[in-house]
C-alpha positions as CSV (number, residue, x, y, z in Angstrom):
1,X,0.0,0.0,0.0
2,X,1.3,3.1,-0.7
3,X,2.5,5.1,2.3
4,X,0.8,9.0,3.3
5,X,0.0,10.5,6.3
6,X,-2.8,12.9,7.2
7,X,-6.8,12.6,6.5
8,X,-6.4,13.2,3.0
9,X,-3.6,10.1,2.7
10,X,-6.3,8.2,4.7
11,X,-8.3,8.9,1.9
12,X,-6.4,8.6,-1.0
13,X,-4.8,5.6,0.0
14,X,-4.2,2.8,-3.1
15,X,-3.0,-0.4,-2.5
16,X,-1.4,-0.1,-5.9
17,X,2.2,2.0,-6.3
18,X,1.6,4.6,-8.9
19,X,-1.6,3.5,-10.2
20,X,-4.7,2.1,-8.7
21,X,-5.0,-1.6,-8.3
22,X,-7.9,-3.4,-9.2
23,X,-8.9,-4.0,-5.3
24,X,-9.0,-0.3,-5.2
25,X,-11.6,0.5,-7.6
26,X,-13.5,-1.7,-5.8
27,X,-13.4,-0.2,-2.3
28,X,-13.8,3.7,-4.0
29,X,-17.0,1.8,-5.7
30,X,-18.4,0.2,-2.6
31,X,-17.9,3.2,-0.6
32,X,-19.3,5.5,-3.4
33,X,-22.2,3.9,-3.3
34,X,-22.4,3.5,0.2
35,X,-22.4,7.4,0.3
36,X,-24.8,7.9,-2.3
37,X,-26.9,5.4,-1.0
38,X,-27.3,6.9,2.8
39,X,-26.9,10.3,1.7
40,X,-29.0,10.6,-1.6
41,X,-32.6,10.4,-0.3
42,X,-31.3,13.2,2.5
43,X,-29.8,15.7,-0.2
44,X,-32.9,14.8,-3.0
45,X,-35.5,15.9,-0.2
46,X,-33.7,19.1,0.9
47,X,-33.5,20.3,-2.8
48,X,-37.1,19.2,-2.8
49,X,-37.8,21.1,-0.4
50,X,-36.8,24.5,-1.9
51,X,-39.2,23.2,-5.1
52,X,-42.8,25.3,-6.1
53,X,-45.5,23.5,-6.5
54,X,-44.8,23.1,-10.7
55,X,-41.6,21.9,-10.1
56,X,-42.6,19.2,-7.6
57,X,-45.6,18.4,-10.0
58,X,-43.1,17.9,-13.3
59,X,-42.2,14.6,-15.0
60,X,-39.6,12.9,-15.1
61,X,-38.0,14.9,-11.6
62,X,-34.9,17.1,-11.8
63,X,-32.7,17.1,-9.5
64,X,-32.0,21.3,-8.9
65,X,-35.0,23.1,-8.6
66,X,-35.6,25.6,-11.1
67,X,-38.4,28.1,-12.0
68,X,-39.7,29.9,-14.5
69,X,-39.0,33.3,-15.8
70,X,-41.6,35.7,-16.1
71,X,-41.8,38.5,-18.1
72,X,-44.0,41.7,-17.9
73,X,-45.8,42.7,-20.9
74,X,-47.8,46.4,-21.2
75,X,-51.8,45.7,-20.4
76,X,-51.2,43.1,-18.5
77,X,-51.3,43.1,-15.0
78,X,-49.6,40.2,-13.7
79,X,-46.4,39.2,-15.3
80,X,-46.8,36.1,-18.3
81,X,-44.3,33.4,-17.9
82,X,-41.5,33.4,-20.6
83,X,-40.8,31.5,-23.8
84,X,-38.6,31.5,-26.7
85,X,-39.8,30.2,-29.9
86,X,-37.9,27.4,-31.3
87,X,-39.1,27.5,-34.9
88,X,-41.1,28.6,-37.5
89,X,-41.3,33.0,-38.3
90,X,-40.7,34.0,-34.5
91,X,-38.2,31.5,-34.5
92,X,-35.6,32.3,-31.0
93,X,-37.5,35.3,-30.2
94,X,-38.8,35.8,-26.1
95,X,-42.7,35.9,-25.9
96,X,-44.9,35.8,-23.0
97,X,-47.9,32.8,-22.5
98,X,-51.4,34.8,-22.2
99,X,-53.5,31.3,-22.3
100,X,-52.5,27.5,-23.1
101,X,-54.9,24.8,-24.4
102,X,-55.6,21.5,-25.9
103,X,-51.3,21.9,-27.1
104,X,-51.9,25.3,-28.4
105,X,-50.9,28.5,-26.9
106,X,-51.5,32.0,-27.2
107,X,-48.5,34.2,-26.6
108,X,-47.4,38.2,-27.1
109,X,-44.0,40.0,-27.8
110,X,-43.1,42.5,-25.5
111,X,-42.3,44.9,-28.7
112,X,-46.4,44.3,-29.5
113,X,-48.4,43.4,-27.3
114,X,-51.8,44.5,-28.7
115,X,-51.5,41.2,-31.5
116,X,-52.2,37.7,-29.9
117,X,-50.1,34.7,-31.8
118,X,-51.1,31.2,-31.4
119,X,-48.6,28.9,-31.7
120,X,-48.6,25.4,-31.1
121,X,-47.1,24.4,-27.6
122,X,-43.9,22.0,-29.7
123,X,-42.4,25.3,-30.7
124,X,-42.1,27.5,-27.0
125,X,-39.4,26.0,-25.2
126,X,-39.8,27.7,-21.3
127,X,-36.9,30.2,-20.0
128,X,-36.2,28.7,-16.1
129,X,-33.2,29.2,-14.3
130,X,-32.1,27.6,-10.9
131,X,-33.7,29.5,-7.6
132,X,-34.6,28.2,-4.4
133,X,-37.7,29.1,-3.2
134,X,-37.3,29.9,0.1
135,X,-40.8,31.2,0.6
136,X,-41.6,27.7,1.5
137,X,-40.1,28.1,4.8
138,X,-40.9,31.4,5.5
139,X,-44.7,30.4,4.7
140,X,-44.7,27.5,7.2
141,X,-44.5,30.3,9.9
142,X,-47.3,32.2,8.8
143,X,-49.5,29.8,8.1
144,X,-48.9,27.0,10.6
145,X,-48.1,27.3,14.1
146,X,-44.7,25.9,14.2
147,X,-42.9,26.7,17.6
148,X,-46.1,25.5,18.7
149,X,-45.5,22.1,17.4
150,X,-42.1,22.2,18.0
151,X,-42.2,23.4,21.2
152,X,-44.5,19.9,22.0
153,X,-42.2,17.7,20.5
154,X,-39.1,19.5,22.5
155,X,-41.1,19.2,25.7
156,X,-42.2,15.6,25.3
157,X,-38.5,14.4,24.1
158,X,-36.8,16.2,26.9
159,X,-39.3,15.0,29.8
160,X,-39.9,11.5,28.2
161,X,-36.1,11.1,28.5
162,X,-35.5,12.4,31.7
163,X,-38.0,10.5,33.1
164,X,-37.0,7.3,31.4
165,X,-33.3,7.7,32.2
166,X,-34.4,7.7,35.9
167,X,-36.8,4.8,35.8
168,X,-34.9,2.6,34.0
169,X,-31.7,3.0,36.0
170,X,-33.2,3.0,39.3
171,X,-34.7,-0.3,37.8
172,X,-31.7,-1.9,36.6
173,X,-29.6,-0.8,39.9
174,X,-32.5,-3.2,41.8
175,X,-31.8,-5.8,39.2
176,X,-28.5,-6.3,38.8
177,X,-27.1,-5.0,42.6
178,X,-29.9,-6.8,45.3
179,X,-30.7,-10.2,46.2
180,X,-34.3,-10.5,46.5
181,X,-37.1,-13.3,46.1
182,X,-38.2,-12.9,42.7
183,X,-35.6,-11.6,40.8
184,X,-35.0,-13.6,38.3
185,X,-38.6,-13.8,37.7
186,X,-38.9,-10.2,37.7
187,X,-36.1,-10.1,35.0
188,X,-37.2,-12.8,32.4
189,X,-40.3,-10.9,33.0
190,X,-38.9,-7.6,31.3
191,X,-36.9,-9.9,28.9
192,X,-40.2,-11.5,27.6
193,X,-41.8,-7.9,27.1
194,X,-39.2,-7.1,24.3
195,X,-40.6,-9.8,22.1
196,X,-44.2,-8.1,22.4
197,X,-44.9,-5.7,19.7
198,X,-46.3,-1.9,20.9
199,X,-49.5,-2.5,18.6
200,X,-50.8,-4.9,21.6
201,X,-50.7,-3.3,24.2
202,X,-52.0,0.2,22.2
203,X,-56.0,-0.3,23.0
204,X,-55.3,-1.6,27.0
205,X,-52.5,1.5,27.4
206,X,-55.2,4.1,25.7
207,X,-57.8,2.6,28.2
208,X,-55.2,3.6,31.2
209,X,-54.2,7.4,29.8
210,X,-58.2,7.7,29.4
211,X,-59.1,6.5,32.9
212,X,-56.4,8.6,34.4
213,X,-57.4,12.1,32.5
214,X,-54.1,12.1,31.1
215,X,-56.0,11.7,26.7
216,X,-55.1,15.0,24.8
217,X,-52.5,15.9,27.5
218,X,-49.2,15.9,26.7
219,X,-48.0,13.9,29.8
220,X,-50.4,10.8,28.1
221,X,-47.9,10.6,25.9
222,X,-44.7,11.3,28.1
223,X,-45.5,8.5,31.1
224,X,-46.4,5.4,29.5
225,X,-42.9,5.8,28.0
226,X,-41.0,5.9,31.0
227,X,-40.2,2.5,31.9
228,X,-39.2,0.3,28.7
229,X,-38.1,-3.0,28.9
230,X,-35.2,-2.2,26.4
231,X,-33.5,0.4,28.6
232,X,-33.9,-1.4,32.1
233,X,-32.2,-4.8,30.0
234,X,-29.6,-2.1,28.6
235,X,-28.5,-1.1,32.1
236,X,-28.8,-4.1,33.7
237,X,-26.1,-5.9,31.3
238,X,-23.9,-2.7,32.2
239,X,-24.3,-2.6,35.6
240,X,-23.6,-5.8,37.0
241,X,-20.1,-4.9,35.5
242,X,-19.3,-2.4,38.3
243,X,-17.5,-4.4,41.2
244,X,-20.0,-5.2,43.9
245,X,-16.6,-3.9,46.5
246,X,-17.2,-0.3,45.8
247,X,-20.2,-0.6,46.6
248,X,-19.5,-2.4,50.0
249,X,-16.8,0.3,50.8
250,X,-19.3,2.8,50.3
251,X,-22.1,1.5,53.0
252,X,-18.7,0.5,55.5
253,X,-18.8,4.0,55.2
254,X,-22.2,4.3,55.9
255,X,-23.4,5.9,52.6
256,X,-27.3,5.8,52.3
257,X,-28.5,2.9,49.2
258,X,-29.9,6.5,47.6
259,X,-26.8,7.8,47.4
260,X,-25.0,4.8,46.7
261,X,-27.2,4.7,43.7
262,X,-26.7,8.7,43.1
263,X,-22.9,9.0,43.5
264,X,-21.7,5.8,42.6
265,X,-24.1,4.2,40.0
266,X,-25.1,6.5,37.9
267,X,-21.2,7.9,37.7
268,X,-19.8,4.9,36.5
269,X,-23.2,4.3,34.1
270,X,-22.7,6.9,32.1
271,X,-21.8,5.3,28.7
272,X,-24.9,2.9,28.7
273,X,-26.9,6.1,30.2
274,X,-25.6,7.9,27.0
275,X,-26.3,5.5,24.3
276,X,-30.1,5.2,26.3
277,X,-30.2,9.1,26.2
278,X,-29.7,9.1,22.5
279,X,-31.9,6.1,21.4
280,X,-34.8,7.7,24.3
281,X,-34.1,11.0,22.2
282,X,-34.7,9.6,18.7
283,X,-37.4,7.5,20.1
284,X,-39.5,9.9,21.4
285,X,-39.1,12.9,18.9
286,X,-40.1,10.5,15.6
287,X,-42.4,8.9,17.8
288,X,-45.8,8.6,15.5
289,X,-48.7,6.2,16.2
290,X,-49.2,7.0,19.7
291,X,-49.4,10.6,20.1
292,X,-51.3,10.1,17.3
293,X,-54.2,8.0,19.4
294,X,-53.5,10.0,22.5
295,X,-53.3,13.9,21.0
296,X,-56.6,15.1,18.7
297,X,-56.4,18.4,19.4
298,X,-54.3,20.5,17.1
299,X,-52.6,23.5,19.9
300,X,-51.2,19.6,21.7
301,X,-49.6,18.5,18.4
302,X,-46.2,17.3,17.8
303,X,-44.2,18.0,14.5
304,X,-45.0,14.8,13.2
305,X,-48.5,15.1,13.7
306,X,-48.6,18.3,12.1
307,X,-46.7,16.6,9.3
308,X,-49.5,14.4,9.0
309,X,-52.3,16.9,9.0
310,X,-50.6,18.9,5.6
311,X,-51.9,15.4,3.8
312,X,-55.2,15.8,2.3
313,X,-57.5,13.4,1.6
314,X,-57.7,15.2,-2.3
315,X,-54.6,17.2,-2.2
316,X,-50.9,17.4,-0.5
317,X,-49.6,20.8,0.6
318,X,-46.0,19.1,-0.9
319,X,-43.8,22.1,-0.7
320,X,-44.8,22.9,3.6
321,X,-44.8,19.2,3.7
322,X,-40.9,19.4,2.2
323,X,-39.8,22.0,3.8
324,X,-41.1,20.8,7.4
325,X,-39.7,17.6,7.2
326,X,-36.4,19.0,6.4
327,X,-36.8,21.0,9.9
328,X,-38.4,18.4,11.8
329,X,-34.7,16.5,10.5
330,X,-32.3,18.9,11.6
331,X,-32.5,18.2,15.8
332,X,-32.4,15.0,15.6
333,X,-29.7,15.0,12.8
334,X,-27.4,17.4,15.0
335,X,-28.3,15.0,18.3
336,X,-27.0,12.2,16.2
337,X,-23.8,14.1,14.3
338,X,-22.5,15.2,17.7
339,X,-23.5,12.0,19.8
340,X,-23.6,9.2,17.6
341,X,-20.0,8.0,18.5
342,X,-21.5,7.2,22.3
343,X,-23.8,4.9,20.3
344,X,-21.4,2.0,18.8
345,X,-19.5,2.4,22.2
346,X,-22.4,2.4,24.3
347,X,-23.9,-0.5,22.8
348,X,-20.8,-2.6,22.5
349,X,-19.6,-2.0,26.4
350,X,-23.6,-3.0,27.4
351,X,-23.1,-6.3,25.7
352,X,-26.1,-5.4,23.0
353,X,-26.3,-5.9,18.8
């Protein structure tokens, strides 16, 4: 292999000297379209995103997103979009479409705009250019409420987390540290739960929020969340790691079991409390179906149910739709950019796959 230093040897590094060997063109392949792969849905819906409602409508897709150039004609009040004539006496001349129908259009010059021309709609060929349309976003806040929504989906990710990173832990500290009657039971218990899917136990858990006044409240969709199976098992495997001694030593010196848990537990948990942060983050802000059963009133709304509620059952508000998803993305994208290296070592010091 030929020998560089730096990131960009890292890179550019070739098994063959001088030229690449076949091995090589491999790897650049695989990883090219690795990339593409992971990254080409994410960059297609951002440009998307900046799209008009034309553009988005248009067959086959283009990749930038373009628009049209208008072009304001005397007597008319609005501006008439732009063509240039590809053939016949007005031949690469700009005109401006007053009417189109049935493939025929009717189109004026600037330099006369009293004569209408029809032409047939082979010979315009439309003047567009690249532009972003950035009233997509700006449009979202005048029309929706969304720091509203937002707001609802920050508070429920941030409490649902919080509250699960306590339950869980103070769970797995009783599972993996005492000796009790039951424990083992207790734990094959929470093991078996992970093989039931959420979909069962929807219509008993929306019978529970109901009876306790908790349905269109956002804490109906925060506490049924707090104790998971997944993150009590998570803990548990990384917790009967820590040396039963230190603990001992602690209550010699007569250290409360509170503040065994508090000062000693949770310190040397705080990889597998990381990963759990990050998953409970990511679970709780994409989380769909049940704030969906639990929330029906639109001012208790999280960003994905507002998502939702631009689908029409006749027609699709696609540009918002875009452009929201694309901000709905970007927290939990930057949660995961800045955090996702606590993940694979999380996961792999907790014993999990």
């Amino acid at each position: 292999m030929a020998e560089r230093s730096g990131v960009m040897g890292f890179l550019t590094a070739t098994r063959g000297r001088g030229r690449l060997h076949w091995t090589d063109w491999v790897s650049y392949g695989y990883l090219m379209f690795g990339i593409v792969l992971m990254f080409g849905p994410v960059v297609w819906l951002v440009l998307s995103s900046f799209k008009d409602q034309n553009e988005l409508d248009r067959f086959p897709p283009r990749f930038l997103p373009y628009t049209r150039e208008t072009l304001v004609v005397p007597g008319f009040d609005d501006p008439l979009p732009a063509f240039t004539v590809t053939s016949g006496d007005l031949a690469g001349q700009t005109v401006g479409q007053t009417r189109r129908a049935a493939g025929r259009a009717e189109v004026v010059s600037p330099d006369n705009p009293e004569e209408r021309i029809r032409l047939t709609a082979d010979m315009l060929q439309p003047i567009e250019r690249v532009a972003f349309a950035t009233s997509n976003y700006s449009q979202l806040f005048a029309r929706f409420d969304f720091l509203r929504y937002f707001w609802n989906s920050t508070f429920i990710t941030i409490a649902a987390t919080v509250l699960m990173l306590l339950v869980n832990s103070m769970a797995a500290f009783a599972l993996s540290k005492y000796q009790f009657r039951g424990r083992n039971a207790v734990l094959l218990i929470v093991i078996g739960t992970l093989m039931i899917p959420q979909t069962v136990v929807l219509v008993p858990l929306f019978l529970i929020v109901t009876k306790l006044g908790m349905f269109n409240s956002l804490w109906g969709v925060i506490i049924p969340g707090a104790a998971t199976p997944t993150g009590v098992f998570l803990l548990r495997q990384y917790m009967i790691t820590i040396p039963d001694e230190i603990l001992d030593a602690a209550r010699m010196d007569k250290a409360s079991e509170w503040k065994i848990f508090w000062r000693i537990i949770l310190p040397l948990s705080a990889p597998a409390i990381a990963v759990l942060a990050i998953l409970a983050i990511m679970w709780r802000w994409n989380d769909f179906l049940w704030p969906l059963i639990v929330l029906t009133r639109t001012e208790n709304f999280t960003l994905q149910l507002a998502l939702n509620s631009f689908q029409g059952e006749l027609q699709t508000d696609w540009p918002s739709l875009l452009a929201m998803t694309v901000l709905t993305l970007l927290p939990i994208a930057a949660v995961f950019m800045f955090l996702q290296k606590y993940i694979a070592t999380g996961i792999a010091s907790t014993g999990g796959k």
